[in-house]
C-alpha positions, 0 to 999 in steps of 0.5 A: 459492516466493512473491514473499513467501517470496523476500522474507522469505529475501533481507532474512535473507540480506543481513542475515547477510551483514553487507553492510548493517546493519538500519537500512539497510533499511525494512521494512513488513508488514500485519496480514491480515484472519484477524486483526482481534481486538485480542489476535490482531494482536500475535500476527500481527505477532509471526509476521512478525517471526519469520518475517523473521527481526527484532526490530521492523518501520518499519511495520506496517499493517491491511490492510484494514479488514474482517475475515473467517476462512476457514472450511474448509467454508462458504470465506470468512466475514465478521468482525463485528470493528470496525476500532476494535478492530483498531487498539486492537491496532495501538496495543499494537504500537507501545508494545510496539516491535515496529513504529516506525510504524503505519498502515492500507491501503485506508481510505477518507474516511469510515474515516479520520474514524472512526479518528481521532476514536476513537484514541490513535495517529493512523495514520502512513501510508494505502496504497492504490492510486494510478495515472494511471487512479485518481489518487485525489485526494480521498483524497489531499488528504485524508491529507495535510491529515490528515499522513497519508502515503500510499503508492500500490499498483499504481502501474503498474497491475496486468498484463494490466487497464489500457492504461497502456502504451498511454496516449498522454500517458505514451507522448508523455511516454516519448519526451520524457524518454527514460523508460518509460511505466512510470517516468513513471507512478511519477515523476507520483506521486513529484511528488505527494510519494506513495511507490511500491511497485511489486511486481517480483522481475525485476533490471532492473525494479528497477532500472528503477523507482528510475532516476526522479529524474533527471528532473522532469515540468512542472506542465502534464504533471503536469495532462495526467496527472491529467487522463487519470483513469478512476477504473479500479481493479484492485484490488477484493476482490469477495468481500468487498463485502458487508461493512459496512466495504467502502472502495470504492464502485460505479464511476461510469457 
């Protein structure tokens, strides 16, 4: 079964139980690429609704912001569909209620810009990724001078392809706060007043991640890892860089 299909039967499964009531709970869901036509992303949003089994979700949002189709014989094929019109899409979600809030993933500066001077509804949330190697603070700054909340992906990293763990500054930090390197990566981004989605199903992981609001890192510690910054991202989609509407630029030397 997958991360996402475990997800989709536990929230069914505690919503039926009565254990907590749908309110409770904040549900977010995406709009994928397959889908970037104006009259295709109510039908994909209504997909996730049937499949989580609800009425409306807190927050649906784009992806990415270029589109493609994955053709049975040539593989993955590049859409020609503006963004634009993706969110036009977006924004007959909302007015339908079938999402309370709606915003974009992996925007950049530039996309932003472009998306807010040709939008009714001014996105509500960027996610992208964000860790003590790619702080991202220009497009951080950004969003929020813009009062678009963002939420960070691959806050810890992602597996084997960073050596966050062995960091010295979050390992001396670790040791100090009687913490993980893991929660003093995901605390420097909740100081940051970004929001963390770190992507575990292991119990004690999950318990591990929210056990970091019992403690607070200094302004100088905050500093020192800001500044252990390598603009490292792991989260590349390689097969798809040669789109026109590709968010991230070539690493810097």
């Amino acid at each position: 079964m997958s991360f996402y299909m475990q997800v989709m039967k536990t929230v069914n499964r505690i919503l039926d139980s009565g254990k907590l009531k749908r309110e409770d709970i904040w549900i977010t869901s995406k709009c994928w690429n397959d889908s970037h036509e104006r009259s295709q992303v109510m039908s994909a949003c209504k997909r996730s609704l049937e499949n989580l089994g609800l009425e409306y979700l807190d927050l649906y949002l784009v992806h990415w912001p270029m589109g493609y189709s994955n053709d049975p014989e040539s593989g993955l094929k590049i859409s020609d569909v503006d963004y634009l019109e993706t969110w036009k899409g977006m924004e007959d979600v909302f007015r339908a209620g079938l999402a309370k809030s709606i915003g974009v993933s992996n925007f950049n500066i530039d996309q932003l810009e472009r998306l807010h001077a040709n939008c009714n509804i001014k996105p509500a949330v960027n996610q992208f990724e964000v860790h003590p190697y790619l702080s991202n603070c220009e497009l951080v700054d950004y969003c929020k001078s813009q009062s678009v909340h963002v939420t960070a992906y691959t806050p810890i990293g992602k597996g084997g392809s960073s050596n966050l763990s062995k960091d010295p500054v979050l390992v001396q930090l670790s040791y100090k706060y009687n913490k993980t390197w893991a929660q003093i990566a995901l605390r420097y981004n909740i100081q940051r007043g970004i929001s963390v989605v770190p992507k575990t199903s292991n119990k004690d992981r999950l318990v591990e991640n929210i056990s970091i609001f019992d403690f607070e890192l200094t302004g100088p510690e905050m500093d020192a890892i800001r500044d252990i910054d390598r603009e490292q991202r792991m989260v590349t989609f390689d097969a798809t860089k040669n789109h026109p509407f590709y968010p991230f630029e070539e690493p810097k030397d």
